[in-house]
Biopython code that builds the backbone (N, CA, C, O; Angstrom):
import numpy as np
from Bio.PDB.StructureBuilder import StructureBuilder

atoms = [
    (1, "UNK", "N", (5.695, 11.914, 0.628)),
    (1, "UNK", "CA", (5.037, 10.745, 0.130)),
    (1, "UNK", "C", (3.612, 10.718, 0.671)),
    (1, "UNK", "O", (3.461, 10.641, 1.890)),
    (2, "UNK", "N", (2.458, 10.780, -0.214)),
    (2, "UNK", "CA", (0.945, 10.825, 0.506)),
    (2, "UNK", "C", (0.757, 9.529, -0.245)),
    (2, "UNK", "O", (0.842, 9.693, -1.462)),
    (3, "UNK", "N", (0.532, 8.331, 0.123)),
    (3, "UNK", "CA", (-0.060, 7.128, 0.069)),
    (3, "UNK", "C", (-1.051, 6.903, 1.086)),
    (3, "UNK", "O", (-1.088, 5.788, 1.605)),
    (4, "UNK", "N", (-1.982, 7.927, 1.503)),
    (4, "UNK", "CA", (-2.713, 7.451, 2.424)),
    (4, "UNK", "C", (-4.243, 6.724, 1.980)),
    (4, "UNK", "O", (-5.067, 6.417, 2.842)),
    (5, "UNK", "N", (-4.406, 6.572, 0.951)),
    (5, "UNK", "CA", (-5.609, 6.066, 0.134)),
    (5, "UNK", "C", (-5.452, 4.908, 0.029)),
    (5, "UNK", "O", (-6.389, 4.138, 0.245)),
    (6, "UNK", "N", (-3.965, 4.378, -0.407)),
    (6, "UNK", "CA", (-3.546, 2.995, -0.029)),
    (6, "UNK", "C", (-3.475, 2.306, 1.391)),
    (6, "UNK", "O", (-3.607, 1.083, 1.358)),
    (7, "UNK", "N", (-3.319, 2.788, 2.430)),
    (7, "UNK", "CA", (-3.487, 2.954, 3.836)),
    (7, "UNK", "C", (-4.558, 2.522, 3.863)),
    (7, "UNK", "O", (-4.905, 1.348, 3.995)),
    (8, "UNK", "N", (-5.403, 3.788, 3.693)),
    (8, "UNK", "CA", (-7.034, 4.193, 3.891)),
    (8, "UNK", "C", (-7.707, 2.616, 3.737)),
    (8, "UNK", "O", (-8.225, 1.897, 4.592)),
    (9, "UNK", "N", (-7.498, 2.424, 2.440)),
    (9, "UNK", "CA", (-8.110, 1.426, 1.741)),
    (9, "UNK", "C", (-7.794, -0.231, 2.242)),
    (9, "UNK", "O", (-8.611, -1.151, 2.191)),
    (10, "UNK", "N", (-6.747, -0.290, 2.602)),
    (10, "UNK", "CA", (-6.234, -1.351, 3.494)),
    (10, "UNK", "C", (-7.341, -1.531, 4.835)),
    (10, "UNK", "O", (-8.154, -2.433, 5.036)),
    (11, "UNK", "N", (-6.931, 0.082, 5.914)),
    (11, "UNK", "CA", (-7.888, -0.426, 6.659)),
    (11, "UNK", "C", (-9.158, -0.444, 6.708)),
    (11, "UNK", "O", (-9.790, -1.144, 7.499)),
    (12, "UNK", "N", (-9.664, 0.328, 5.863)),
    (12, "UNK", "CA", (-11.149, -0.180, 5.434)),
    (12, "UNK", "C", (-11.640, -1.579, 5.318)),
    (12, "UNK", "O", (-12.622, -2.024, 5.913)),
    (13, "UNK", "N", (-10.804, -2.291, 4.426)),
    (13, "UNK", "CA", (-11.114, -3.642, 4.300)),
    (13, "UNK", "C", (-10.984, -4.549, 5.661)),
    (13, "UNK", "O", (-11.839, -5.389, 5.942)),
    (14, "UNK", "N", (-9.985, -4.333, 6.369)),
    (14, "UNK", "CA", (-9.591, -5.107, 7.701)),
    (14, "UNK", "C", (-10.839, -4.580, 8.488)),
    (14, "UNK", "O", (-11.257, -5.343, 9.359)),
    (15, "UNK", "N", (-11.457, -3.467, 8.325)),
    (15, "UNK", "CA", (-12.620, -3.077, 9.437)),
    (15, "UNK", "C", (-13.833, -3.826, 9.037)),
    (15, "UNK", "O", (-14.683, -4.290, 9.797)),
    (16, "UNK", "N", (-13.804, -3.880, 7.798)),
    (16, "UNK", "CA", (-15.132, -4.531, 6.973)),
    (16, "UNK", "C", (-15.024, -5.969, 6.977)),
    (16, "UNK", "O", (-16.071, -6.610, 7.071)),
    (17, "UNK", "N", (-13.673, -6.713, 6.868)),
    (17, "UNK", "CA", (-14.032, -7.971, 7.262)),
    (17, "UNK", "C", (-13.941, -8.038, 9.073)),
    (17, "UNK", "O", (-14.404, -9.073, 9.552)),
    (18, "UNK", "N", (-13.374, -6.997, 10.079)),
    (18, "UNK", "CA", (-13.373, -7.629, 11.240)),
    (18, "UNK", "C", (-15.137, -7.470, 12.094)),
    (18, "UNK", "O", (-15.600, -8.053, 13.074)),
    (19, "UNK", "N", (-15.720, -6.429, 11.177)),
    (19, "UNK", "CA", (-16.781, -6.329, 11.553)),
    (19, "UNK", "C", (-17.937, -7.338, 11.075)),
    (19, "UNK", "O", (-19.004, -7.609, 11.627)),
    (20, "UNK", "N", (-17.430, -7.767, 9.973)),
    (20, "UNK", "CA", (-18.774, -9.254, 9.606)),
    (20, "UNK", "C", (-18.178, -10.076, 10.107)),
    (20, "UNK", "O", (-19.128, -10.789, 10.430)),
    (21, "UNK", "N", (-16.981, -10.794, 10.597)),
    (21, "UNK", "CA", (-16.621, -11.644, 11.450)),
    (21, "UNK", "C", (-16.660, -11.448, 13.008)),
    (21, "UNK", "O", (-16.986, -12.249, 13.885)),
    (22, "UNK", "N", (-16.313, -10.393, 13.077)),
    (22, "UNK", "CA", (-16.454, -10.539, 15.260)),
    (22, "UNK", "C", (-17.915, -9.908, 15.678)),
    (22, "UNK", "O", (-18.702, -10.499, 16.418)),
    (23, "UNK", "N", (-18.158, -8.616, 15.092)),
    (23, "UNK", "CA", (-18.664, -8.091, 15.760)),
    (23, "UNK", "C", (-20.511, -8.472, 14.797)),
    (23, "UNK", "O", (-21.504, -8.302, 15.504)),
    (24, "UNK", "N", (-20.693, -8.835, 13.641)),
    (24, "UNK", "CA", (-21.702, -9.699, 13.523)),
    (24, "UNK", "C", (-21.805, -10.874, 13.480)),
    (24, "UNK", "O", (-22.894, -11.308, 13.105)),
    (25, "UNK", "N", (-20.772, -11.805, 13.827)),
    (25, "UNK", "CA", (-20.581, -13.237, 13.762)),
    (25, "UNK", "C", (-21.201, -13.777, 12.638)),
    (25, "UNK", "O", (-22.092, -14.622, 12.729)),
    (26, "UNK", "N", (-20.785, -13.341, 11.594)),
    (26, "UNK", "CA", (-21.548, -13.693, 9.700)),
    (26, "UNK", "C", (-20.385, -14.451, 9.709)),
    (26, "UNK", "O", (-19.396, -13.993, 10.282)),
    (27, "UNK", "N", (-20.336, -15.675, 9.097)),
    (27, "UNK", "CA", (-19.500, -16.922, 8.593)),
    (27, "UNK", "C", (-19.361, -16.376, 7.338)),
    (27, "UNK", "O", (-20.361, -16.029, 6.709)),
    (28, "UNK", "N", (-17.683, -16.195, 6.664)),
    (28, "UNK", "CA", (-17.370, -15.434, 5.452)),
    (28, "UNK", "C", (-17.704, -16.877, 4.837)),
    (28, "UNK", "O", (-17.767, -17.825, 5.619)),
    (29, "UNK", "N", (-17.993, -17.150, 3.004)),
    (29, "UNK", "CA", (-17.647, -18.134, 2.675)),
    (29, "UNK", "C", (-15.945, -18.139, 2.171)),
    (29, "UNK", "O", (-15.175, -17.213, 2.425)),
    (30, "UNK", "N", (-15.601, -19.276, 1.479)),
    (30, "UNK", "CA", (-14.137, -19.018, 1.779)),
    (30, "UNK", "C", (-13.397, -17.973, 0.357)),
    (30, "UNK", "O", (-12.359, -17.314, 0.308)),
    (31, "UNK", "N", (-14.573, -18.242, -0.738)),
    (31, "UNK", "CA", (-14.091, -16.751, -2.132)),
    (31, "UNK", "C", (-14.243, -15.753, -0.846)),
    (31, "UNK", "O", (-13.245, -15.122, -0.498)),
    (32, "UNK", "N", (-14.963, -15.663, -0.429)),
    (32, "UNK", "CA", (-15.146, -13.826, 0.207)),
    (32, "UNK", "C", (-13.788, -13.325, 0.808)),
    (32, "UNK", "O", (-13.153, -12.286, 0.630)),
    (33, "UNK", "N", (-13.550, -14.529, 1.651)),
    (33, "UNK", "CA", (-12.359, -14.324, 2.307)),
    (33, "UNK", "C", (-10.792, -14.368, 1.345)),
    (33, "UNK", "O", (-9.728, -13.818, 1.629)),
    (34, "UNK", "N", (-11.035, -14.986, 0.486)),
    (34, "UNK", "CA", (-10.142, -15.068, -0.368)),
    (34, "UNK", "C", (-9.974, -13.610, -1.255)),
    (34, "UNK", "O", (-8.907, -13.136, -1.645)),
    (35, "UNK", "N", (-10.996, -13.187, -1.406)),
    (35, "UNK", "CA", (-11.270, -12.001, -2.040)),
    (35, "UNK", "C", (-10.622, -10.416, -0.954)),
    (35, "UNK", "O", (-9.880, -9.500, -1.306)),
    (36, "UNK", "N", (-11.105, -10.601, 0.005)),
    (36, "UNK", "CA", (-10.318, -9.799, 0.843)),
    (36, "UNK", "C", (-8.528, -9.503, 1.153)),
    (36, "UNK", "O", (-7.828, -8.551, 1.498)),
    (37, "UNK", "N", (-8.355, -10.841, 0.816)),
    (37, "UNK", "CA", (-6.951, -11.488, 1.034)),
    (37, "UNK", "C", (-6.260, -10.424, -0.435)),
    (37, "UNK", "O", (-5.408, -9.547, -0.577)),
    (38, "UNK", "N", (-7.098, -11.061, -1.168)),
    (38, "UNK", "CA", (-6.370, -10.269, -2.592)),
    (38, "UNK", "C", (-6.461, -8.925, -2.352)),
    (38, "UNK", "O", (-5.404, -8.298, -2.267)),
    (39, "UNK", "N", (-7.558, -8.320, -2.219)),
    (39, "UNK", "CA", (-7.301, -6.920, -1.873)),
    (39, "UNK", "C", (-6.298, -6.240, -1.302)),
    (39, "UNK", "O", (-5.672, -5.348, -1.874)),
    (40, "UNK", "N", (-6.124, -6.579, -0.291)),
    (40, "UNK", "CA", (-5.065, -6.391, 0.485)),
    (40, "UNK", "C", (-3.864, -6.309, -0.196)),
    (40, "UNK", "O", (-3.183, -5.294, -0.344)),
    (41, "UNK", "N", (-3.555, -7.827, -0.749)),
    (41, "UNK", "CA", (-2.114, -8.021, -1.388)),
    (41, "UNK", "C", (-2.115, -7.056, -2.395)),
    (41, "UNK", "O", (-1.015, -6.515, -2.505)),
    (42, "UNK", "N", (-3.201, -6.538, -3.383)),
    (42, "UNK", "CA", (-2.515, -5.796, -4.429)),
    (42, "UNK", "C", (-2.589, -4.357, -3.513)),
    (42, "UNK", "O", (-1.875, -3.473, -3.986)),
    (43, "UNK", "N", (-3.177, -4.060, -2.543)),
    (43, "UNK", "CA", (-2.851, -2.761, -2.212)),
    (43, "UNK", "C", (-1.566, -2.913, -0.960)),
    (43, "UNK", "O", (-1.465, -1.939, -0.214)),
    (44, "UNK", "N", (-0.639, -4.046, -0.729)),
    (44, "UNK", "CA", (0.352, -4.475, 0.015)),
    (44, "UNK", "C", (1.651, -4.217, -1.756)),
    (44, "UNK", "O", (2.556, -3.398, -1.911)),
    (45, "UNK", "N", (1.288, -4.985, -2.439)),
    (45, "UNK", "CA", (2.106, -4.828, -4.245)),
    (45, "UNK", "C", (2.260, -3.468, -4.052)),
    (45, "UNK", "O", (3.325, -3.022, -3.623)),
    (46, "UNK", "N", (0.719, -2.305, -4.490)),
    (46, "UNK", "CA", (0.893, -1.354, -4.968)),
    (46, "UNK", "C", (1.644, -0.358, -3.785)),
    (46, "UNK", "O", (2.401, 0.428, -4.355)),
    (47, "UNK", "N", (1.643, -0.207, -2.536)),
    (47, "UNK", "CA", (2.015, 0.406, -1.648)),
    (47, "UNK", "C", (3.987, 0.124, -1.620)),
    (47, "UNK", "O", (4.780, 1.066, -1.599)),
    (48, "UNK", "N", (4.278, -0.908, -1.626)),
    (48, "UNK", "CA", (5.697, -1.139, -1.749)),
    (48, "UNK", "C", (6.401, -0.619, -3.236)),
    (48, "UNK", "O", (7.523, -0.135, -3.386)),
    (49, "UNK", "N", (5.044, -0.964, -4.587)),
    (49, "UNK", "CA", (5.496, -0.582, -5.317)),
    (49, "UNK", "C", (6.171, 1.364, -5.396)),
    (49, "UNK", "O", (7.165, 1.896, -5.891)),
    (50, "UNK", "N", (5.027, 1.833, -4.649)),
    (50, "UNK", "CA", (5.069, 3.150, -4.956)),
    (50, "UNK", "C", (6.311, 3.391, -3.999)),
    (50, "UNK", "O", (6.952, 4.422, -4.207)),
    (51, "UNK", "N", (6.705, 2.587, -3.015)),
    (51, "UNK", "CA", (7.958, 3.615, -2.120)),
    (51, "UNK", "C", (9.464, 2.958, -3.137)),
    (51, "UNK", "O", (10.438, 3.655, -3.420)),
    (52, "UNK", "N", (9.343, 1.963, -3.404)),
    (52, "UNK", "CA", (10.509, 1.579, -4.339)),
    (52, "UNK", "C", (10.422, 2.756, -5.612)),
    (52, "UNK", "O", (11.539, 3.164, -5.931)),
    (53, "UNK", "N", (9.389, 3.304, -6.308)),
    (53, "UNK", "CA", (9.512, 3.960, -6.923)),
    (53, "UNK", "C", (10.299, 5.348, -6.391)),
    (53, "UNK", "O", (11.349, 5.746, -6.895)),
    (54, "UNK", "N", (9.791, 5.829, -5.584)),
    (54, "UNK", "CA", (9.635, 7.091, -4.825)),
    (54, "UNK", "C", (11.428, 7.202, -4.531)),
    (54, "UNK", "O", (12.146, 8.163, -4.805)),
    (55, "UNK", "N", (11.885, 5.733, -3.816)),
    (55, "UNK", "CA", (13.214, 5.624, -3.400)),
    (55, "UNK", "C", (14.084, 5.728, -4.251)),
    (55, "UNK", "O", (15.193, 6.007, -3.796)),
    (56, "UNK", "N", (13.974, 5.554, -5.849)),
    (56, "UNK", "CA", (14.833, 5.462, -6.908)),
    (56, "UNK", "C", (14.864, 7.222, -7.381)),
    (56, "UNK", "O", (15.839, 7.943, -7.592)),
    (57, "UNK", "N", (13.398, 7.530, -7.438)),
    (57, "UNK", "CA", (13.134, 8.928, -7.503)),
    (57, "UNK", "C", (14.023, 9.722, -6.914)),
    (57, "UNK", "O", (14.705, 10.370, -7.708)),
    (58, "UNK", "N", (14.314, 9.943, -5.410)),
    (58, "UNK", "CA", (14.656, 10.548, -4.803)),
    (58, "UNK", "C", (16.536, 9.983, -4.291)),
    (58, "UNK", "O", (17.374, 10.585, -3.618)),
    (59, "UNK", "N", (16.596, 8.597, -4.988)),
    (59, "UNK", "CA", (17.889, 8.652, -4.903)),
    (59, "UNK", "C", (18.740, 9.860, -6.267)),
    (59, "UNK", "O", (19.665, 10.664, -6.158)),
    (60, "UNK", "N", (17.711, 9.376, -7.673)),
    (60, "UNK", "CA", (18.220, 9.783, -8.693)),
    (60, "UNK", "C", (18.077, 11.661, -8.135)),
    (60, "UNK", "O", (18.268, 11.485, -6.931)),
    (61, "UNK", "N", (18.018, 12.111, -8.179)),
    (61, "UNK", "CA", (17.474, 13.438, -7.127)),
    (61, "UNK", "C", (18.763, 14.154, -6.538)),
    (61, "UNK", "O", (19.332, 15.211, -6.814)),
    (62, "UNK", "N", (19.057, 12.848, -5.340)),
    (62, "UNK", "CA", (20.362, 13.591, -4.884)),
    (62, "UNK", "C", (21.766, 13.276, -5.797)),
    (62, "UNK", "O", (22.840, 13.850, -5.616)),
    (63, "UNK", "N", (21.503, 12.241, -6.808)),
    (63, "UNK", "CA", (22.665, 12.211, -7.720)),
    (63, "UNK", "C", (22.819, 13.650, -8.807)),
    (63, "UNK", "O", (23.747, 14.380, -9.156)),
    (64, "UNK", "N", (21.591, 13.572, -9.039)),
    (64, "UNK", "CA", (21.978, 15.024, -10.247)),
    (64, "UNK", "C", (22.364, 16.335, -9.303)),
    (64, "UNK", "O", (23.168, 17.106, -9.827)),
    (65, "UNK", "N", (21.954, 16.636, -8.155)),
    (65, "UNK", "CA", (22.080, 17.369, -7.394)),
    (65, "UNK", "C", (23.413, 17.653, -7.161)),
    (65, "UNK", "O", (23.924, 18.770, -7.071)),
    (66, "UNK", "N", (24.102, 16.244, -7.043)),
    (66, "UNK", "CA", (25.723, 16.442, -6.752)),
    (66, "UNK", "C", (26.266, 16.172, -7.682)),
    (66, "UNK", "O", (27.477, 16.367, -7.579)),
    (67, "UNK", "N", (25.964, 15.805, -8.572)),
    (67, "UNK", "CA", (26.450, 16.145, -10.031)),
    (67, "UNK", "C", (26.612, 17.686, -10.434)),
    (67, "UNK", "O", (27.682, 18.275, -10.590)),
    (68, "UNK", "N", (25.431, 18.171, -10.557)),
    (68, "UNK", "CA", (25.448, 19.952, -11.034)),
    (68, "UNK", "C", (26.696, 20.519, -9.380)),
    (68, "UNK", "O", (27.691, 21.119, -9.786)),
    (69, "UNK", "N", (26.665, 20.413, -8.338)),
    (69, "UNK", "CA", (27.405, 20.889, -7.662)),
    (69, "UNK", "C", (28.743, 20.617, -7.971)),
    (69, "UNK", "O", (29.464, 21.591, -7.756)),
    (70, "UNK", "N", (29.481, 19.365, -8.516)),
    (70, "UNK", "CA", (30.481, 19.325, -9.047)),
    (70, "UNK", "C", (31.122, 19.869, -10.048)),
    (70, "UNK", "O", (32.339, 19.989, -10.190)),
    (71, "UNK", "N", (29.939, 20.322, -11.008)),
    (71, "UNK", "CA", (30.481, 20.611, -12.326)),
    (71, "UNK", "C", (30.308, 22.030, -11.996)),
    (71, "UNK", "O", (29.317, 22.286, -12.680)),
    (72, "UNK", "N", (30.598, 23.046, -11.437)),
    (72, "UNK", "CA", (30.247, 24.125, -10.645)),
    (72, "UNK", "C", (31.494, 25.161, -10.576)),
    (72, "UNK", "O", (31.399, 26.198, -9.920)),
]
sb = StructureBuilder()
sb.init_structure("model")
sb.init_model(0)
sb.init_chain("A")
sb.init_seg("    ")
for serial, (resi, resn, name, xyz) in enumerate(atoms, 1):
    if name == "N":
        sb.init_residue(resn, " ", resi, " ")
    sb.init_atom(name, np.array(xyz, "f"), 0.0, 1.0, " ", f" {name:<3s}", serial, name[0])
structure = sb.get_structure()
């Protein structure tokens, strides 16, 4: 499973807002922050989405697997 772009991209954003908040003390307005928030969540959506996918993938995987070994 390489989801690291989804990762990547997560902490990018957490660095980019912790750095205009702590370390330049810039007051977000509250869309900005809201806007970050969303980011997150759809790359929090798309990241769960992809291992639920991945998990059905790889269940269906070991079913045909022991399927063809049965019929053998």
């Amino acid at each position: 499973m390489k989801f690291y772009h989804l990762i990547g991209f997560s902490i990018v954003l957490l660095a980019i807002e912790f750095t205009l908040l702590v370390l330049l003390k810039i007051e977000l307005a509250m869309i900005t922050r809201w806007i970050f928030v969303f980011f997150q969540g759809i790359t929090l959506f798309f990241y769960g989405f992809a291992i639920v996918i991945y998990l059905i993938g790889s269940t269906r995987k070991k079913w045909v697997l022991k399927q063809q070994t049965l019929n053998k």
